[in-house]
Residue frames relative to the residue before (quaternion, step in Angstrom):
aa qw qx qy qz dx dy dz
X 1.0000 0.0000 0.0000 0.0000 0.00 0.00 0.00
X 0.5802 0.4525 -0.4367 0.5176 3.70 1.00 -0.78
X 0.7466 0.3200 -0.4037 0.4209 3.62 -0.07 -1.40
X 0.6624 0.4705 -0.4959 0.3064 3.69 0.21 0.13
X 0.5044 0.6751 -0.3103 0.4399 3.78 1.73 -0.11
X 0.6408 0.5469 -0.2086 0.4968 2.72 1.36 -1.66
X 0.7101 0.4401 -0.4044 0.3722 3.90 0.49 -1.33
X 0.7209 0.5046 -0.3586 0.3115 3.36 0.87 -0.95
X 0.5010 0.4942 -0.4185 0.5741 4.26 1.26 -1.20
X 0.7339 0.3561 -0.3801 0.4360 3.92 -0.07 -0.66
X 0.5079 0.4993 -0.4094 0.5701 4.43 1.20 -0.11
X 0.8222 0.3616 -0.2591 0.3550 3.62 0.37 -0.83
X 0.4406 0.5736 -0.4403 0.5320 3.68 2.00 -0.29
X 0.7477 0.5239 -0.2582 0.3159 3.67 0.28 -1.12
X 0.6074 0.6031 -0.2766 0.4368 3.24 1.64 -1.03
X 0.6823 0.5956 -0.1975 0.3752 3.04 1.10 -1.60
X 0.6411 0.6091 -0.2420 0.3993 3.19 1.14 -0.82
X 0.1728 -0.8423 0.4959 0.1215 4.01 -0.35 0.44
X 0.8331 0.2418 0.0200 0.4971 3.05 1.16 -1.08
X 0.0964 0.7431 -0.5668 0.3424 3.15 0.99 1.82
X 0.0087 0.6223 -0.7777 0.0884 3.46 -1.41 0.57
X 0.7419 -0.5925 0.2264 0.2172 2.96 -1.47 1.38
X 0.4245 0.5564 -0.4488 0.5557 3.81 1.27 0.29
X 0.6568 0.5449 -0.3318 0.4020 3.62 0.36 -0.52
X 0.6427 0.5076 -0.2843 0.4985 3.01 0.49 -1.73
X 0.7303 0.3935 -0.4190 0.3691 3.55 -0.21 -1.61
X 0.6909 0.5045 -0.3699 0.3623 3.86 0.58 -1.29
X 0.5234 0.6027 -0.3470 0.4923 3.89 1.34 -0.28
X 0.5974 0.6638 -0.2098 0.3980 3.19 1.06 -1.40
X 0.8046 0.3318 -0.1826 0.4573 3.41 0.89 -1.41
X 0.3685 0.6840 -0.3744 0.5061 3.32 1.69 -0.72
X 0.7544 0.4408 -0.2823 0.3961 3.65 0.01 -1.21
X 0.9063 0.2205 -0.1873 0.3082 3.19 0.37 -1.30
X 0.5357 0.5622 -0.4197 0.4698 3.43 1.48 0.90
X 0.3722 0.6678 -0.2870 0.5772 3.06 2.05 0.03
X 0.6748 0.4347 -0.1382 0.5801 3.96 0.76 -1.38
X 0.7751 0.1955 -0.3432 0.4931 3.74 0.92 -0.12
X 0.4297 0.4803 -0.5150 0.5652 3.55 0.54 0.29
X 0.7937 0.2680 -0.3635 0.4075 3.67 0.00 -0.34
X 0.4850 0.5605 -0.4297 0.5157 3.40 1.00 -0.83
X 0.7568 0.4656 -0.2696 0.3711 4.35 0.58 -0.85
X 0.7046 0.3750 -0.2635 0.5417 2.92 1.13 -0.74
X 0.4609 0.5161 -0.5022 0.5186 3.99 0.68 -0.15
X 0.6464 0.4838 -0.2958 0.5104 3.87 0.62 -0.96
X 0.7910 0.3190 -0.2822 0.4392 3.52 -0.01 -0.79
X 0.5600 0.4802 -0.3905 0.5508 4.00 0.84 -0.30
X 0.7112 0.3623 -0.4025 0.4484 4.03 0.54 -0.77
X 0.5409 0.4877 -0.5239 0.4416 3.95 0.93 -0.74
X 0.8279 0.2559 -0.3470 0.3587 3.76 -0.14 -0.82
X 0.5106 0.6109 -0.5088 0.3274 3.59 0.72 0.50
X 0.4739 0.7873 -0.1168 0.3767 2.58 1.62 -0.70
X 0.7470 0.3498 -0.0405 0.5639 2.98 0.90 -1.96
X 0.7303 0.4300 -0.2751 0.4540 3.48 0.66 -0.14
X 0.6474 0.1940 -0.1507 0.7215 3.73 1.55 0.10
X 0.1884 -0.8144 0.5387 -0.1053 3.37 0.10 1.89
X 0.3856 -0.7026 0.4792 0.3578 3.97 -0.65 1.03
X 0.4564 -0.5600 0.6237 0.2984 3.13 -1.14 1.12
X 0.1675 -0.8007 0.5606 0.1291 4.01 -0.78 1.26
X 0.1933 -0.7515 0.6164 0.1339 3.69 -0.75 1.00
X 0.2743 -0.6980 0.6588 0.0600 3.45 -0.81 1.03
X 0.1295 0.7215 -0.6726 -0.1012 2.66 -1.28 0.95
X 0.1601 -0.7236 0.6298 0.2325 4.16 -1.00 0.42
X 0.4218 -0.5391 0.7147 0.1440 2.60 -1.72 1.34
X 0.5771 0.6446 -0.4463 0.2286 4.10 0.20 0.37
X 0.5160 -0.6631 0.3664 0.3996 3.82 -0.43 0.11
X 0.3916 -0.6228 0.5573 0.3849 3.84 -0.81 0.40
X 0.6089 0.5722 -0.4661 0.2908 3.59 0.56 -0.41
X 0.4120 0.7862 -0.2599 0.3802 3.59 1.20 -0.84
């Protein structure tokens, strides 16, 4: 849902824009996709510590006999 916010606010910068020439674009270009990894890192680093702070409850199960 974000990267679909993001593609669209970064469709309406480009639209908006009339006088772009191919220095722009590229400097958008990098803009974006250091934009798309900062989020892509932070989305990663917020799930690891949710993670760590809401441990899976672990069901064991044994494939061994009680007789044993």
């Amino acid at each position: 849902m974000l990267t679909l916010a993001l593609l669209l606010s970064s469709q309406l910068l480009l639209l908006q824009n009339d006088g772009s020439d191919f220095k722009d674009l590229g400097k958008y270009l990098v803009i974006g996709f250091v934009l798309a990894v900062g989020a892509g890192v932070t989305f990663t680093v917020v799930r690891l510590r949710l993670r760590d702070r809401k441990p899976q409850t672990g069901q064991v199960i044994s494939i061994t006999s009680k007789d044993e």
